[in-house]
N, C-alpha and C positions, 0 to 999 in steps of 0.2 A: 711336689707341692701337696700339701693334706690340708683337707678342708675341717671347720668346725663339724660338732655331732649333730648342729640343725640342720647343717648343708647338706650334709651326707645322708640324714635323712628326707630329704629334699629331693636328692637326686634320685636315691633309692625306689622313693615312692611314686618320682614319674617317669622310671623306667621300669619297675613292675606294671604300672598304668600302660605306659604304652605297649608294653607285650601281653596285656593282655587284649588290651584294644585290637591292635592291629593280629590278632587270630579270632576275631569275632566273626566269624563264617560268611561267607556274602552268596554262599548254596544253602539248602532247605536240608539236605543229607550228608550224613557221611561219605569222605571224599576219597580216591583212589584203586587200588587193585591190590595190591597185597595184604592192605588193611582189613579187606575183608575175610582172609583168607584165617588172618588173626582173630577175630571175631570170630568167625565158625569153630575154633578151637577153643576160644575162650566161654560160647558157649556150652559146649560139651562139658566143659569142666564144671559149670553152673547146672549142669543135670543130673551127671553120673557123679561127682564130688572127686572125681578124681582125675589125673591127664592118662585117657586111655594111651596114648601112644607111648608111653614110657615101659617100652618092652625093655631095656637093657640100659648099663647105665650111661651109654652116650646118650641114648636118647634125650635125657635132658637137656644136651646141648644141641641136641638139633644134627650128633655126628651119627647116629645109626637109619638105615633107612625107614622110611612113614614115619619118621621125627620131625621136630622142630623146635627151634630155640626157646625155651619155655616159660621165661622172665614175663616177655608182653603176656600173654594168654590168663599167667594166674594173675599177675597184678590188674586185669582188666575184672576176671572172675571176681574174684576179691572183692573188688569197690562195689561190683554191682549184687553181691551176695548181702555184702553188710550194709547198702544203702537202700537196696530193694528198687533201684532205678533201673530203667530200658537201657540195654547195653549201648546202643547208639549214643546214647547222652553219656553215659559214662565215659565215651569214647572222647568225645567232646572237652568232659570236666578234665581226663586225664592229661592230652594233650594242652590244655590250657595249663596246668600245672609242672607239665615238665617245660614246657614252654618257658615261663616264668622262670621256674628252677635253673636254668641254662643261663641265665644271668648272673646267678650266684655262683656256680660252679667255675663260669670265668673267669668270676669278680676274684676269688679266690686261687685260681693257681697264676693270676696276674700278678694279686699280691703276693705270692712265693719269688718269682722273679723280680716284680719292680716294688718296691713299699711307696707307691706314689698313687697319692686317691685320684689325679685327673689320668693318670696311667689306667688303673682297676675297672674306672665307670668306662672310659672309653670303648676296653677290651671287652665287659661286659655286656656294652651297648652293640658293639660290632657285631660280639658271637649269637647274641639271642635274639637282632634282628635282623641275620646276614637268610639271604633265600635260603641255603640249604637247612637251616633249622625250622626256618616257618616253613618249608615245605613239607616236614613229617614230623611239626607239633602244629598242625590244626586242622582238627578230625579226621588226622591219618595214624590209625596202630600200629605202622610200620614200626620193627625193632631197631631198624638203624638210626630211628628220633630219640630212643631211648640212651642206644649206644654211643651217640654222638655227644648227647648232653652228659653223659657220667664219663667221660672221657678227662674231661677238665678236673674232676673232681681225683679219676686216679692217678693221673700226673704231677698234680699235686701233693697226693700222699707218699709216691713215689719219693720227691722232693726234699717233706716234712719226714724222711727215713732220717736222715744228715741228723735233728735235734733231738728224734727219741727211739731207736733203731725196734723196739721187740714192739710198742705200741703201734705205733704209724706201717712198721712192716705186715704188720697183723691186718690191720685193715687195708692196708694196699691190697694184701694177698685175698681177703674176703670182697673188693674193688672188683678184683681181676677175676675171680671166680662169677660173679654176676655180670660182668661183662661177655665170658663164655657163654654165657645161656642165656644172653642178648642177643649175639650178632656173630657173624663170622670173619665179622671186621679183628677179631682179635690178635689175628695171626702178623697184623701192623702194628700192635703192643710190644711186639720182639725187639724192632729197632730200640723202641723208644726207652727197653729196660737196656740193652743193651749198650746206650749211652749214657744210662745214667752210670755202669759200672765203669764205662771207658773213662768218663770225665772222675769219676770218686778215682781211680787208681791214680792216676794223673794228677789229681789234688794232692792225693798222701806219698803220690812219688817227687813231689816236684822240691820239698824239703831237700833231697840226698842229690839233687841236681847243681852239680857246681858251675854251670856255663849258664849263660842266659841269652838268651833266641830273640831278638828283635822281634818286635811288635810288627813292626812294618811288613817283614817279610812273613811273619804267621797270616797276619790279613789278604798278602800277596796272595800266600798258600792256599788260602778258603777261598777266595773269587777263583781261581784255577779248578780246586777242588768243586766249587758249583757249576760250574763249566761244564768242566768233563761231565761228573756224572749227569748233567742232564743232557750231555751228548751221547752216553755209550747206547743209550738204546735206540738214540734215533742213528745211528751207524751199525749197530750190532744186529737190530731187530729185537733184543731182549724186551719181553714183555709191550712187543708190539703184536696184534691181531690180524692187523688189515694195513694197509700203506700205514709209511712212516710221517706223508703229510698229512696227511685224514688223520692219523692219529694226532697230531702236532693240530691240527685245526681243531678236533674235540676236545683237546686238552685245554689248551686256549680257552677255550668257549663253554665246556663244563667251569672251569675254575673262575671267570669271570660271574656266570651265570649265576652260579652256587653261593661264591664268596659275597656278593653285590659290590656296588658301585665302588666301598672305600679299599676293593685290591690296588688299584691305581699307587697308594702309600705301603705297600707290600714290600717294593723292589728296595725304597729309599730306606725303609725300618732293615730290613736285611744288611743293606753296604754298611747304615749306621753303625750296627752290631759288630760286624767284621771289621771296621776300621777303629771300635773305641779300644782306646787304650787302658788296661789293669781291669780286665774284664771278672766279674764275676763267673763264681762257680755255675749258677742255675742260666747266666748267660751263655755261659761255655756251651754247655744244656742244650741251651736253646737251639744252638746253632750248628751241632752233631746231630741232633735230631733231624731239623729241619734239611742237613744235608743228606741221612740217614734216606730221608723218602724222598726225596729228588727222583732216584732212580725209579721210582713205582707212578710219578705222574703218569705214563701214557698210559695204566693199567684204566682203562675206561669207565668199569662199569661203578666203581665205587670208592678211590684213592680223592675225588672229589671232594668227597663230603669229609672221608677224614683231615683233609689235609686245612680245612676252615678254623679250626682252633689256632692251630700255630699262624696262617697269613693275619688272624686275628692279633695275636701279638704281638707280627712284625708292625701289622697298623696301629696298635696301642703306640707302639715307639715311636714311629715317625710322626703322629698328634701331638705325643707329650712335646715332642722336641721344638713343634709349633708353636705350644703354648706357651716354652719358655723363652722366648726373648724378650729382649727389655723392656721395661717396665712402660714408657710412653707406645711401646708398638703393641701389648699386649691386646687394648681392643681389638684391632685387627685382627691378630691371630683367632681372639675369641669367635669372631665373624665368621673369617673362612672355616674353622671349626664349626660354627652351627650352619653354618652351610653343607658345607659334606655330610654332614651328619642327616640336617634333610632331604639332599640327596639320595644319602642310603634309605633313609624311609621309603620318599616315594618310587625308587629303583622296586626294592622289596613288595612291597605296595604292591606294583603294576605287575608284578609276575608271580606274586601270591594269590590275587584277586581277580585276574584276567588271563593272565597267560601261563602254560601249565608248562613243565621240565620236559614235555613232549612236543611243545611248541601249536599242539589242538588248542579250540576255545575251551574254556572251564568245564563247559558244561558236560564235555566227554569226559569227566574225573567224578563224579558222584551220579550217586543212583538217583534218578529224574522221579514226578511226581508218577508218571505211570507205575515205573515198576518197582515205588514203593507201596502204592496201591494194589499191583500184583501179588503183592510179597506179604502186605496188609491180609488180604482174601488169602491165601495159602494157606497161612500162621491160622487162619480162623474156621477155616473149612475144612484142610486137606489133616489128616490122619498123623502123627507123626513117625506113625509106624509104616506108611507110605512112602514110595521113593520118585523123584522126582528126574529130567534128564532134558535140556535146550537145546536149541538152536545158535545161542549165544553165549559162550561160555564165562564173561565178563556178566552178563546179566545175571546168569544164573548164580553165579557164585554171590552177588550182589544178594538177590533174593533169597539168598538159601541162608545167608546170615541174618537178615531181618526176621526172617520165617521160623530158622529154625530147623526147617523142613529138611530130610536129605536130601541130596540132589547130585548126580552123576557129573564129575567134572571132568576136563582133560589136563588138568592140573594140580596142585595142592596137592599130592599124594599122601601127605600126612591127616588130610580131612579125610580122603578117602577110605585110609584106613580106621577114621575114627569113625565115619559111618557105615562101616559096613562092607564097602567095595572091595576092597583089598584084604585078605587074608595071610598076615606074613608066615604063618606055618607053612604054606605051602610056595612062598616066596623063595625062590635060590639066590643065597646072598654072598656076594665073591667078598674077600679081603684082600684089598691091593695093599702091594709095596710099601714097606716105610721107604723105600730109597724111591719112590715114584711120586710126582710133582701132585699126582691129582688126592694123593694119602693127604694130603697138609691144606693143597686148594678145597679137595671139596670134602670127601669123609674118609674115613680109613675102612667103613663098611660101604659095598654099593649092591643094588639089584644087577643081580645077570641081566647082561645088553640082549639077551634073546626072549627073558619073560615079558610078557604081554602086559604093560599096565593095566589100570582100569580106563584111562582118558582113550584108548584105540578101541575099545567097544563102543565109547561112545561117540569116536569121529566117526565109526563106521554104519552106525545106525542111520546117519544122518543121510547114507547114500544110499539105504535101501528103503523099500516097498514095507509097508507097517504090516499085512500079511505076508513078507516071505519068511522062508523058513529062519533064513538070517536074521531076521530082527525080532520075528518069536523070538527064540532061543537065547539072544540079549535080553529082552524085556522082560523075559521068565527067568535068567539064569540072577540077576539084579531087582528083580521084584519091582519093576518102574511100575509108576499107577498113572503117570501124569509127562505131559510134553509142555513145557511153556514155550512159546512163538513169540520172539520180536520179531512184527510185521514188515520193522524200517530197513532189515536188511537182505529182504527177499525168502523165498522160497524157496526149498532143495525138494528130493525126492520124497523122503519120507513125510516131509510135510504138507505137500502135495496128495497125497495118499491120504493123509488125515481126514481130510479134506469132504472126502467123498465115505469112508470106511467109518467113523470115530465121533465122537460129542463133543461139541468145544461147551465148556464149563465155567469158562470165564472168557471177558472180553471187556477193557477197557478204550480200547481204539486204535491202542497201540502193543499190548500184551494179550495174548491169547491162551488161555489154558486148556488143554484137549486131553480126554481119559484115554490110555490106552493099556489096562490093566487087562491082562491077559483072562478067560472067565474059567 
């Protein structure tokens, strides 16, 4: 079905409206953990005009070590170099804009597979207000919100190879390149080139094919084919961590979670697919892909979020199919269709605005009014040439992005080395295996398991006395000036020592800043 150019921009306009509505912040602060991690990198590049950590050329993608994928950090520098705005808001604008953007990017590799406008708005509608996109397009710099939304977009170009092969492969391949120094998600891009070649051979081979293969039994084949491979791991163990039912319940429960409410129409858009007959090329597509990452469901920590575009299109299909019955039943269908549709809102909604992917209340996802106020006094009192080191390492990182300030983490090891902490000249850095699983999982460069981070200097301070020789020697060998205390989660040794030894310098009720610069 294609709608008139008033409709379509009708629809258009109230589904830009509503994404950008429903990521209109219901916190005061930017929200998450990794987001700020991106933020401390993207301000460095707004100081120094350059990405300190790009010692080598993986670096840019985040493959050498004290690296990180480098796409978020400049595009965040960027906007706020040439706007002259607070990186926070930036964060903000830009998430609201990929946000948006991710309806488009649907809308379009929809229309490569179906040319049907209630097809394109549906898949559009799905993917840009399914939880796992609003949960890292609003006011989280996370690069998997980036890598997720430009997904659709190279799938598509992939696709658009078929009608102009050196133009559309040109930008796929510059797609693919920006995807690398997004996400690490790219190594799930393999499948998906993979089947576009199986399926393109298979088109140009099927001319010189003199038999012809019942329909019935190919579709046989595929339901058998999903089967299986979404059994070999749970009997094999492949790409299982921890039990095979715990993984089978978080798989479950990630992919509902992530997808929201309209997965339920996933199963039926799938068998549809499988059982129509004189199937299309980009459907063929569709559904080698989709069997291609079957086998990576129980992979936990992030097969999730990829796998929302494609359940997204099995749900396009199973709506369109809604819509199209006859002519006297059509209200209805139109019904149950705005119903599910409001469904997935307020599903989205209730776990965007209340409940977090970690199942805490919100409030433990963004920096609270205190220790924006800590972070406020830092940025305006403390030195920037001063270094800073908590008791909270979520806080501190929180504050050290607002601030500016350095600040000793036991994570991020790509901030660490962009402030100071880490020095990789004197880093021993091993080169694993190409034939070894962790060369591809994680980097092809890694630090010796025996060098000392910077984040064990700083667990360890935490357990000693602020005059012993152990914590001198920390404090002085990192140049700390300064200890921020969250009050709310008790007392260790070293803070204890403060206490009676040291000046606290700030104090909001709940943030404590105390000097502890060696004289």
């Amino acid at each position: 079905m294609n709608f008139s150019k008033r409709t379509k921009y009708l629809f258009l306009g109230l589904l830009v409206s509503l994404n950008f509505v429903i990521r209109i912040p219901s916190v005061p602060h930017e929200i998450g953990n990794d987001s700020f991690g991106i933020h401390i990198l993207a301000n460095s590049i707004s100081l120094l005009g350059y990405a300190k950590w790009w010692v080598n050329s993986l670096s840019v993608f985040g493959m050498y070590p004290y690296s990180y994928a480098s796409s978020v950090p400049f595009i965040l520098s960027g906007i706020s170099q040439c706007t002259g705005v607070d990186m926070e808001l930036v964060i903000w604008i830009y998430c609201v804009i990929i946000g948006i953007f991710s309806a488009f990017t649907a809308y379009l590799l929809a229309g490569a597979i179906w040319n049907d406008d209630v097809f394109k708005f549906l898949v559009a509608f799905a993917y840009s207000i399914s939880s796992g996109i609003l949960t890292f397009s609003t006011w989280d710099a996370t690069t998997r919100g980036l890598f997720m939304i430009l997904l659709p977009l190279f799938i598509y170009l992939l696709l658009k190879i078929r009608a102009s092969v050196i133009k559309y492969a040109i930008l796929a391949l510059i797609a693919f390149t920006l995807l690398i120094a997004t996400h690490h998600f790219f190594l799930l891009l393999i499948p998906i080139v993979f089947s576009l070649i199986i399926v393109t051979t298979f088109d140009k081979l099927k001319r010189y094919i003199k038999f012809k293969i019942s329909e019935d039994l190919i579709s046989i084949s595929l339901i058998i084919g999903f089967i299986g491979v979404l059994l070999i791991p749970f009997f094999t163990g492949l790409f299982i961590e921890w039990g095979r039912y715990d993984e089978l319940h978080w798989m479950i429960r990630n992919n509902v979670r992530y997808t929201g409410a309209l997965i339920i129409f996933t199963i039926s858009g799938i068998i549809y697919l499988i059982f129509k007959h004189n199937k299309k090329f980009e459907e063929w597509f569709l559904l080698l892909v989709t069997l291609s990452l079957v086998i990576f469901l129980y992979l936990e920590t992030y097969i999730h979020y990829f796998i929302i575009i494609f359940a997204c299109l099995f749900i396009g299909i199973a709506l369109t199919n809604v819509s199209r019955v006859e002519k006297q039943k059509r209200k209805y269908a139109a019904l149950s269709i705005v119903i599910f549709l409001s469904l997935s809102i307020v599903f989205s909604g209730f776990y965007q605005h209340w409940r977090t992917h970690q199942g805490g209340v919100y409030g433990d996802w963004y920096l609270d009014e205190e220790g924006y106020a800590g972070a406020v006094w830092t940025k305006e009192n403390v030195d920037m040439n001063k270094k800073l080191v908590g008791n909270d390492n979520l806080l501190c990182k929180r504050m050290s992005a607002i601030s500016g300030v350095p600040t000793l983490l036991k994570d991020v090891s790509c901030c660490m080395f962009v402030y100071g902490f880490a020095d990789i000249n004197t880093t021993p850095i091993v080169k694993r295996s190409p034939l070894s699983i962790s060369y591809y999982k994680d980097n092809p460069y890694a630090i010796h398991r025996l060098h000392i981070l910077p984040g064990w200097y700083r667990n360890t301070l935490q357990g000693r006395d602020v005059d012993s020789q152990a914590a001198k020697g920390i404090i002085r060998s990192f140049d700390l000036a300064y200890f921020i205390e969250n009050q709310n989660i008790g007392r260790n040794k070293f803070i204890s020592s403060l206490y009676t030894k040291k000046d606290n310098v700030y104090d909001n009720g709940n943030i404590r800043v105390w000097a502890i610069e060696e004289n």
